[in-house]
N, CA, C and O of each residue as an XYZ file, in Angstrom:
564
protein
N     119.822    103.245    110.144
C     118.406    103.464    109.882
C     117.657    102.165    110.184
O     118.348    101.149    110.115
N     116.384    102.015    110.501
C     115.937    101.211    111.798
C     114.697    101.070    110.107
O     114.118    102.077    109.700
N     114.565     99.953    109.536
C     113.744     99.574    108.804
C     112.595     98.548    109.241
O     112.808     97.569    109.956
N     111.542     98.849    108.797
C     110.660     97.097    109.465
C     109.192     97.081    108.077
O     108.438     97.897    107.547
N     109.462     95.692    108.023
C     108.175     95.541    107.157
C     107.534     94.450    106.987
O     108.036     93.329    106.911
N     106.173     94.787    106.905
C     105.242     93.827    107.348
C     105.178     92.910    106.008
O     104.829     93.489    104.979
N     105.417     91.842    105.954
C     105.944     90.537    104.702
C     105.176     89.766    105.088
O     104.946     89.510    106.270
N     104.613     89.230    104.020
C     104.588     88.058    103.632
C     104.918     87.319    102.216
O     104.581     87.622    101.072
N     105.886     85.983    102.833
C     106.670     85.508    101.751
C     106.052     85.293    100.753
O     106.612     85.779     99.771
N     104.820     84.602    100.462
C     103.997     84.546     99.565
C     103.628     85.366     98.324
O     103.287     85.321     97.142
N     103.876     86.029     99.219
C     103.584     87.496     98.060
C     104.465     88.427     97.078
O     104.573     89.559     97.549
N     105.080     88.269     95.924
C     105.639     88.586     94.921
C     105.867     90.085     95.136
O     106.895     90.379     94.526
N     105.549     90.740     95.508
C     105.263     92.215     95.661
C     106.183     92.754     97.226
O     107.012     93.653     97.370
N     105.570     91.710     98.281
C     106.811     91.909     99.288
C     108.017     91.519     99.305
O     108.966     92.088     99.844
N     108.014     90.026     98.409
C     109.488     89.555     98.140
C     110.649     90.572     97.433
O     111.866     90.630     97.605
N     109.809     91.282     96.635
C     109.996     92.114     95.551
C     110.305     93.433     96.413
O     111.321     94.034     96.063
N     109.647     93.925     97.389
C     109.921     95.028     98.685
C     111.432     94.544     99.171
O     112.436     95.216     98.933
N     111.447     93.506     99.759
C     112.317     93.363    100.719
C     113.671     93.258    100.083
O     114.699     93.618    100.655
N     113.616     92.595     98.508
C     114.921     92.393     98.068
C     115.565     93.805     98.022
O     116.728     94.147     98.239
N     114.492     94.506     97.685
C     115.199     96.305     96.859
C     115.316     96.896     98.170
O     116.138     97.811     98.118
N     114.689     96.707     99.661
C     115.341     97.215    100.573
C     116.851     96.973    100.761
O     117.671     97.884    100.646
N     117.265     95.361    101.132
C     118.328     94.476    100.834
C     119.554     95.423    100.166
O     120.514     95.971    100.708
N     119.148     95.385     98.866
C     119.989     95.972     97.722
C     120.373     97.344     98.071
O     121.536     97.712     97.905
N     119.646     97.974     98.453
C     119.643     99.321     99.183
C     120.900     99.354    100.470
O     121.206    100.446    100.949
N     121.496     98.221    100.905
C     122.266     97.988    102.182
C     121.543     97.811    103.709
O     121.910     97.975    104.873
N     120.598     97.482    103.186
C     119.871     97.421    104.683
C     119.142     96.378    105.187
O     118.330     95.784    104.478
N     119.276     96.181    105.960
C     118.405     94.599    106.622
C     117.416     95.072    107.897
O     117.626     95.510    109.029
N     116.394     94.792    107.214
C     115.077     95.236    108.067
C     114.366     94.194    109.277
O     114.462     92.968    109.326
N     113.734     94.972    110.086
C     113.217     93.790    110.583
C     112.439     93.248    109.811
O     112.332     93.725    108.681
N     111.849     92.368    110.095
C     110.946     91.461    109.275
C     109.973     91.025    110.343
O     110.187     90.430    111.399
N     108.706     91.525    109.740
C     107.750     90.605    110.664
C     106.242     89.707    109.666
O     105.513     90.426    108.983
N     106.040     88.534    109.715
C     105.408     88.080    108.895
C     104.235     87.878    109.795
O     104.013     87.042    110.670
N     103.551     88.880    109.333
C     102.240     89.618    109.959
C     101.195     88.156    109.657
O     100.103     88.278    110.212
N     101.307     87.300    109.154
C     100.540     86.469    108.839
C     100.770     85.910    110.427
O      99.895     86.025    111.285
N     101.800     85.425    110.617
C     102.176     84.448    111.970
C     101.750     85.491    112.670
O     100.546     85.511    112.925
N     102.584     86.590    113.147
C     102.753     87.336    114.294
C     101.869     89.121    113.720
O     102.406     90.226    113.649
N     100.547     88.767    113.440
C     100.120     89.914    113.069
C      99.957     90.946    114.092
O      99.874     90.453    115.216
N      99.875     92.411    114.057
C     100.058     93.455    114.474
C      98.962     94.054    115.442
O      97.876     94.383    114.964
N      99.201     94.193    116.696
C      98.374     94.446    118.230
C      97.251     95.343    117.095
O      97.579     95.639    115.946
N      96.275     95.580    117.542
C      95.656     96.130    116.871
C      95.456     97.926    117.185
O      94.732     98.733    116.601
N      96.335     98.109    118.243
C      96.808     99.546    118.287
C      97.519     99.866    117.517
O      97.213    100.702    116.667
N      98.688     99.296    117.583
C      99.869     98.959    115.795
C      99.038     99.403    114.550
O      99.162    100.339    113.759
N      97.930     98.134    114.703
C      97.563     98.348    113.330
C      96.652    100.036    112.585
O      96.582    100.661    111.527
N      96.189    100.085    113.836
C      95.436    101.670    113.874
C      96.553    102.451    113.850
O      96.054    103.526    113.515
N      97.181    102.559    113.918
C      98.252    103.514    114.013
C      99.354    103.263    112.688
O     100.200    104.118    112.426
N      99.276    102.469    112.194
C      99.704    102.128    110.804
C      99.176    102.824    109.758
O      99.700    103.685    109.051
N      97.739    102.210    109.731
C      96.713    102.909    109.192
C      96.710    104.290    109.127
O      96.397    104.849    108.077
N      97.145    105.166    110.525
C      97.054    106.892    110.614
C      98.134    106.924    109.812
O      97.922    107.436    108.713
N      99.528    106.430    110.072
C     100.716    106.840    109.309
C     100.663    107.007    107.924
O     101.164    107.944    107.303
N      99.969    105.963    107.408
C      99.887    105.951    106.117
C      99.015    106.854    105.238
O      99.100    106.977    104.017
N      98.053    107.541    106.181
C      97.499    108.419    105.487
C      95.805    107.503    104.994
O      95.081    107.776    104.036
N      95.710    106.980    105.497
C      94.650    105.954    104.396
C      93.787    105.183    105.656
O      94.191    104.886    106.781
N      92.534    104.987    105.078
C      91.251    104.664    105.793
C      91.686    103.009    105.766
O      92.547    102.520    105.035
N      90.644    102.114    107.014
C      90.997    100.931    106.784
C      90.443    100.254    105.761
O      91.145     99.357    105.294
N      89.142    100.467    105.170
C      89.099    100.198    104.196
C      89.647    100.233    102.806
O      89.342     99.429    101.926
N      90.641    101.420    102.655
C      91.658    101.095    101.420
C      93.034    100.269    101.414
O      93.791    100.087    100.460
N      93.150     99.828    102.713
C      93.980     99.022    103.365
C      93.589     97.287    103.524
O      94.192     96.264    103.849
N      92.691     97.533    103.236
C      92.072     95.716    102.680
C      92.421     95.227    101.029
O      92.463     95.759     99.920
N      92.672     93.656    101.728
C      93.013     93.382    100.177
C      91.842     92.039     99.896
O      91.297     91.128    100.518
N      91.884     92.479     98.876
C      90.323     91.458     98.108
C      90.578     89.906     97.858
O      90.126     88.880     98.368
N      91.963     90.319     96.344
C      92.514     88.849     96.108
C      92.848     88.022     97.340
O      93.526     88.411     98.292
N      92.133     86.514     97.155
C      93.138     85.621     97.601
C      92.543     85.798     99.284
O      93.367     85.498    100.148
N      91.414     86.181     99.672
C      91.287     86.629    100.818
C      89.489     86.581    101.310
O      88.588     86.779    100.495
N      89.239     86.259    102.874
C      87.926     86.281    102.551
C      86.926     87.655    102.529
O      86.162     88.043    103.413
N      87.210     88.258    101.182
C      86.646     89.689    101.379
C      85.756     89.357    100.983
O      85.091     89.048    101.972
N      84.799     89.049     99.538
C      84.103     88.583     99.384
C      82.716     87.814     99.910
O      81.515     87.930     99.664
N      83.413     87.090    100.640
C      82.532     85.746    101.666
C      81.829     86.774    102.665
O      80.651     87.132    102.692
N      82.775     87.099    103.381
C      82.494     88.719    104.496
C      81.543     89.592    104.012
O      80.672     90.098    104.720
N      81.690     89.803    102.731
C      80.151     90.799    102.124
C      81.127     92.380    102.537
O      80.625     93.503    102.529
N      82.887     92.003    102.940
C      83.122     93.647    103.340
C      83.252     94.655    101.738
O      84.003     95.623    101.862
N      82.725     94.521    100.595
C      82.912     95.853    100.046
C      81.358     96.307    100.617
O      80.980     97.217     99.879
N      80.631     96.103    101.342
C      79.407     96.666    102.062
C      79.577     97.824    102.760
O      80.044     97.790    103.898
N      79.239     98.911    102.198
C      79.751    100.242    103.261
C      79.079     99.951    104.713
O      79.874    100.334    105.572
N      78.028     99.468    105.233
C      77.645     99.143    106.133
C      78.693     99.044    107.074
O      78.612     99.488    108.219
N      79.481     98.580    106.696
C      80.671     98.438    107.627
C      81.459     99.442    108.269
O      82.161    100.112    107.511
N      81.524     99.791    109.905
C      82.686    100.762    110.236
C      83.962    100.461    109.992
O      84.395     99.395    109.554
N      84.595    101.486    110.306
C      86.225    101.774    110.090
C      86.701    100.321    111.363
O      87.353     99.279    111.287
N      85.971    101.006    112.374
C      86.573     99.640    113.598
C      86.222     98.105    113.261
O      86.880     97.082    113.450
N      85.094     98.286    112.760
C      84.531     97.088    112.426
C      84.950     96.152    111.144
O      84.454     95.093    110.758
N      86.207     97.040    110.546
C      87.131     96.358    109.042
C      88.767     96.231    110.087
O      89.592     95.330    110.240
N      88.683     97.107    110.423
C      90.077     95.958    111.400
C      89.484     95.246    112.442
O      90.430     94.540    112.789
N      88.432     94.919    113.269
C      88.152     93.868    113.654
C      88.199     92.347    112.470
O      88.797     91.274    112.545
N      87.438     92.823    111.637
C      88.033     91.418    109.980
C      89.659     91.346    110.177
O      90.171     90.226    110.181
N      90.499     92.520    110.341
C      91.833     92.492    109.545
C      92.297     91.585    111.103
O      92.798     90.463    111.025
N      92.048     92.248    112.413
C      92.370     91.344    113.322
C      92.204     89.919    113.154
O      92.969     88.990    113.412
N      90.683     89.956    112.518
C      90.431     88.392    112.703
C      90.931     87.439    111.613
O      91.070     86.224    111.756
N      91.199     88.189    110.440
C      91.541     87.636    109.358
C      92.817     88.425    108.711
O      92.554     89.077    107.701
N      94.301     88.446    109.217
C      95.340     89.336    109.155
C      95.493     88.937    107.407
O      96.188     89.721    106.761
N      94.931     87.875    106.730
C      95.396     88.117    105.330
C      94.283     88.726    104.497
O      94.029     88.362    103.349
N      93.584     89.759    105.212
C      93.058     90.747    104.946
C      93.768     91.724    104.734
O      93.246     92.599    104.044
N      95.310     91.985    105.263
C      95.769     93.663    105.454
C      96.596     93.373    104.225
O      97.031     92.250    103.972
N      96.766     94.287    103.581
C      97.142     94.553    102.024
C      98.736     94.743    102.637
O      99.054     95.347    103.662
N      99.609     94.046    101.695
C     100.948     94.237    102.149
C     101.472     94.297    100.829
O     100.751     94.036     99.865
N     103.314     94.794    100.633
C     103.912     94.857    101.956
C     103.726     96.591    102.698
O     103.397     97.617    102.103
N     104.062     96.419    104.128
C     103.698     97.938    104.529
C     105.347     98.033    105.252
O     106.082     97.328    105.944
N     105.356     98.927    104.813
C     107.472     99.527    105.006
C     107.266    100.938    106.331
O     106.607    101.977    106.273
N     108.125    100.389    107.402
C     108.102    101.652    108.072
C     109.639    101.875    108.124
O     110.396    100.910    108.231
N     110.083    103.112    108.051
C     110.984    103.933    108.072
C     111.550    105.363    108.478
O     110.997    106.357    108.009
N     112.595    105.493    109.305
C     112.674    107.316    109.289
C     111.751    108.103    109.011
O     111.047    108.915    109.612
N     111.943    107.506    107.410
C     111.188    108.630    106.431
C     109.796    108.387    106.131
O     109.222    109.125    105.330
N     109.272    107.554    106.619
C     107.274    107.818    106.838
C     106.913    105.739    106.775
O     107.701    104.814    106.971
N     105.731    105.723    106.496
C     105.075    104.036    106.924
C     104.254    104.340    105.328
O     103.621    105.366    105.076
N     104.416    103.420    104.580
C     103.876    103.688    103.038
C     103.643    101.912    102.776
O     104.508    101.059    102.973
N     102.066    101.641    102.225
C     101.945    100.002    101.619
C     102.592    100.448    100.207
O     102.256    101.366     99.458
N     103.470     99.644    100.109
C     104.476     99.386     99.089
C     103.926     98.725     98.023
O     104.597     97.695     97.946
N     102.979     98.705     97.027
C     102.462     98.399     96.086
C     102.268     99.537     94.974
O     101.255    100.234     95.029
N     103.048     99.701     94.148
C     103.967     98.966     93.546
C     105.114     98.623     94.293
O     105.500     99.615     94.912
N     105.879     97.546     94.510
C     107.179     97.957     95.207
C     108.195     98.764     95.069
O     108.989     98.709     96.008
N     108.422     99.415     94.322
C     109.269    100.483     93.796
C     108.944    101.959     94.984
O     109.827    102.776     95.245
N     107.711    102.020     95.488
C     107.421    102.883     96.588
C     108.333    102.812     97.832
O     108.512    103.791     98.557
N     109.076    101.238     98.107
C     109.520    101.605     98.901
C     111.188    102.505     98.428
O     112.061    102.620     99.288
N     111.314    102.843     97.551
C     112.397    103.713     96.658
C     112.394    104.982     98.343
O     113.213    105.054     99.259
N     111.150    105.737     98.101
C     110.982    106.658     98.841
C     111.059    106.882    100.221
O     111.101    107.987    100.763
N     111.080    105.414    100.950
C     111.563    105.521    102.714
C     112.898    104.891    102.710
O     113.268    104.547    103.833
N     113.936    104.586    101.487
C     115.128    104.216    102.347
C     116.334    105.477    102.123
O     116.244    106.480    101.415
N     117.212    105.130    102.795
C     118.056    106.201    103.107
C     118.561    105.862    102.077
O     117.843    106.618    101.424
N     119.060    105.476    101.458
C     120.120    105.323     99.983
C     119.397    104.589     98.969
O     119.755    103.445     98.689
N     118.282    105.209     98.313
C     117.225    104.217     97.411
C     118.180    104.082     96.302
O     117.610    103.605     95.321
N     119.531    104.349     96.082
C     120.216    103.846     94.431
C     120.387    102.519     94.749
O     121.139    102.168     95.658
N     119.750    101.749     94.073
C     119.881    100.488     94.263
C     120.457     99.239     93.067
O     120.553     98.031     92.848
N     120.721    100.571     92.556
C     121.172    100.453     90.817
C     120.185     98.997     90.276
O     119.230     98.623     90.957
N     120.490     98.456     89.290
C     119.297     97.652     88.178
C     118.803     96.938     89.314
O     119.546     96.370     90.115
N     118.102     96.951     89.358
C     117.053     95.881     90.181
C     115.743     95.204     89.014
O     114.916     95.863     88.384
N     115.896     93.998     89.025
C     115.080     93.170     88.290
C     113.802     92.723     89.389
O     114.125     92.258     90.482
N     112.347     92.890     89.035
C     111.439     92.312     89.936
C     111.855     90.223     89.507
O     112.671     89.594     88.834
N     110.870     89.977     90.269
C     110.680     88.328     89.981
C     109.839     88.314     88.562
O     110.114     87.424     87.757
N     108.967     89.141     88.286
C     108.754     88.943     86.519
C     108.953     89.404     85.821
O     108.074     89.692     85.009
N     110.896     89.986     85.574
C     111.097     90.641     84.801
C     111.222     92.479     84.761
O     112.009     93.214     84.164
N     110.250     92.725     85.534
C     110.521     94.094     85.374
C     111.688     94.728     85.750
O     112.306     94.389     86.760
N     112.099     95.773     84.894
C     113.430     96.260     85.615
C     113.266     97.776     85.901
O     113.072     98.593     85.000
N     113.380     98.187     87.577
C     113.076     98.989     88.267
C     114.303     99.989     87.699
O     115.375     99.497     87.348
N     114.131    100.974     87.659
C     115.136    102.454     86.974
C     115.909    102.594     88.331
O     115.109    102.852     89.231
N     117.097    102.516     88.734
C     117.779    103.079     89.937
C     117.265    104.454     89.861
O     117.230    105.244     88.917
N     116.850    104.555     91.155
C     116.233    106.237     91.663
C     117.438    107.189     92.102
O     117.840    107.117     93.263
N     117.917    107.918     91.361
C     118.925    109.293     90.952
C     118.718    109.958     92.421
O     117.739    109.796     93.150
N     119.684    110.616     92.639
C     119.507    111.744     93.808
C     118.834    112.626     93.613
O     118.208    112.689     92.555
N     118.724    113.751     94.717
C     117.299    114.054     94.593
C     118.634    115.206     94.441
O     119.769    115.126     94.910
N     117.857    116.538     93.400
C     118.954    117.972     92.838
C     119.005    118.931     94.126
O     117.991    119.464     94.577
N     120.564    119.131     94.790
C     120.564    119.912     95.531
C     120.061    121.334     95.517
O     120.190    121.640     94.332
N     119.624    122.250     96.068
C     119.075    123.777     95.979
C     120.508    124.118     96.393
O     121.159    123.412     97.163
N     120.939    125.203     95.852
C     121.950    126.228     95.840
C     121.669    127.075     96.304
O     122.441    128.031     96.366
């Protein structure tokens, strides 16, 4: 199974993605969208996968959303990934693509749902939390 997710180390939440992929048996690509952020066809097309507008795909904290004035509806859809182009620590991470669909992984425990073997038995986040190993899913008879 062909895993890839958009990381950045910085971020508690992707570190927190990537370990429980890891644990899961799998080693993903890794791309740290900060350095090597995503053609912006990629990124439109991320965006479709996921089901979600680019504006719910922006992240506020820690970022120049604010300064930008982008919670301004004024703003188009093209015209918030032109920001995310121009400013990639705009795009809300981590974002997990897999087999099984392209989902931003916040909480990280979401990415439970795109790996092929989500028992990942106890998994501890970095503050403590301890994620429930996700049970098989009940066969139909």
């Amino acid at each position: 199974m062909t895993i890839t997710i958009y990381h950045n180390p910085d971020c508690g939440t992707s570190r927190n993605t990537l370990a429980m992929i890891r644990q899961s048996g799998e080693e993903p690509e890794i791309v740290e969208y900060l350095e090597n952020p995503p053609a912006r066809d990629k990124l439109i097309s991320l965006i479709a996968a996921m089901g979600m507008t680019p504006r719910a795909l922006l992240r506020e904290k820690g970022t120049p959303y604010a300064a930008l004035d982008l919670a301004n509806e004024k703003w188009s859809d093209d015209e918030l990934i032109d920001f995310m182009m121009a400013h990639p620590i705009l795009i809300n991470r981590p974002i997990v693509v897999s087999p099984k669909g392209v989902k931003l992984c916040r909480p990280s425990e979401v990415v439970l749902d795109l790996l092929a073997a989500p028992i990942i038995g106890q998994f501890v986040k970095e503050d403590g939390e301890v994620v429930s190993p996700k049970a098989p899913a009940a066969r139909a008879e």
